[in-house]
C-alpha positions as CSV (number, residue, x, y, z in Angstrom):
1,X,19.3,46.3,48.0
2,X,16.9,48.8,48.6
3,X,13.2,48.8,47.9
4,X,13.4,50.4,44.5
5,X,15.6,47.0,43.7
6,X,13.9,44.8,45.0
7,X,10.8,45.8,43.3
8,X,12.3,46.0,39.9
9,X,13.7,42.1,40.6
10,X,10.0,41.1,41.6
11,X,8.4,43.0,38.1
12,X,11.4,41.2,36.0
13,X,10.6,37.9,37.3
14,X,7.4,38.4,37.0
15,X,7.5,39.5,33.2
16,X,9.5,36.0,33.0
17,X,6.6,34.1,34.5
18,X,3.9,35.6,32.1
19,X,6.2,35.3,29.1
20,X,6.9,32.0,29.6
21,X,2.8,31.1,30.5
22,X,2.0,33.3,27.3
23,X,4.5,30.8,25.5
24,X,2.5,28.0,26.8
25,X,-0.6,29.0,26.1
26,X,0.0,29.8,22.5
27,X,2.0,26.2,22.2
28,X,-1.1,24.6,24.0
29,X,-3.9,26.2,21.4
30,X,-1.4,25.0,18.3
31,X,-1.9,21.5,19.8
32,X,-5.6,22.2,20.1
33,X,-5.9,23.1,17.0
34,X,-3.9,20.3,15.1
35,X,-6.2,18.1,17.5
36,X,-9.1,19.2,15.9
37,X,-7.7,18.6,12.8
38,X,-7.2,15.4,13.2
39,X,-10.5,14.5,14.4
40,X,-12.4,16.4,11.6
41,X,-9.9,14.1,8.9
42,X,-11.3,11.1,11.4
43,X,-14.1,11.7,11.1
44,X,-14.5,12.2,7.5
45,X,-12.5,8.7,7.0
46,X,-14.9,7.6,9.3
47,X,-17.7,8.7,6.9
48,X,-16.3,7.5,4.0
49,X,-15.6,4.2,5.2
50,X,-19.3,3.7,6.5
51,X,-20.6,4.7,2.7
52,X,-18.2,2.5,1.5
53,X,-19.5,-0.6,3.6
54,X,-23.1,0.7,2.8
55,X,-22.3,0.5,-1.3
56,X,-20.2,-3.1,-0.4
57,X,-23.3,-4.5,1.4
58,X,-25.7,-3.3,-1.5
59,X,-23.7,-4.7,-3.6
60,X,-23.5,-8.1,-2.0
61,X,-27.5,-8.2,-1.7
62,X,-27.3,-7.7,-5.5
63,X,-24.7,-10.5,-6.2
64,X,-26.9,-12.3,-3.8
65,X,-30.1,-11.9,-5.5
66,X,-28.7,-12.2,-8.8
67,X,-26.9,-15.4,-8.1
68,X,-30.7,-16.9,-7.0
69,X,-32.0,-15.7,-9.9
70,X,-29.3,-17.7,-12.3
71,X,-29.6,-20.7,-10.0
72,X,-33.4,-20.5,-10.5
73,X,-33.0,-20.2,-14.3
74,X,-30.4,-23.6,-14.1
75,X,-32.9,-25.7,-12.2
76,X,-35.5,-24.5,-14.9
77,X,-33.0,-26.3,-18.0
78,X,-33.9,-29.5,-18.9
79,X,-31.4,-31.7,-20.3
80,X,-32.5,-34.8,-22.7
């Protein structure tokens, strides 16, 4: 094998090598990307969910409230 070869072999294998890492790399920012997908759909069901215990709790203060207020208006009956 002379030198001329043997340099040839090394510049096709190294081609390989960065091919393959190329190939990595792009596979490696897909993932990154469908990561940050996910966390942005997270993070809005995360956001929804919080108003949505926010408008339950209002809620329930209302029923509270209102519940005292019919109770208060059942004591205030007089029967007889």
């Amino acid at each position: 094998v002379t030198g001329l070869e043997a340099a040839n072999h090394a510049i096709n294998q190294l081609h390989t090598m960065v091919t393959g890492i190329a190939c990595a790399a792009e596979q490696q920012t897909q993932v990154c990307e469908e990561i940050n997908r996910n966390i942005v759909s997270i993070e809005d069901s995360t956001r929804d969910t919080s108003q949505g215990t926010e408008q339950l709790s209002e809620a329930g203060s209302q029923m509270a409230a209102q519940a005292q207020q019919l109770q208060s208006m059942v004591h205030s009956f007089r029967i007889g």
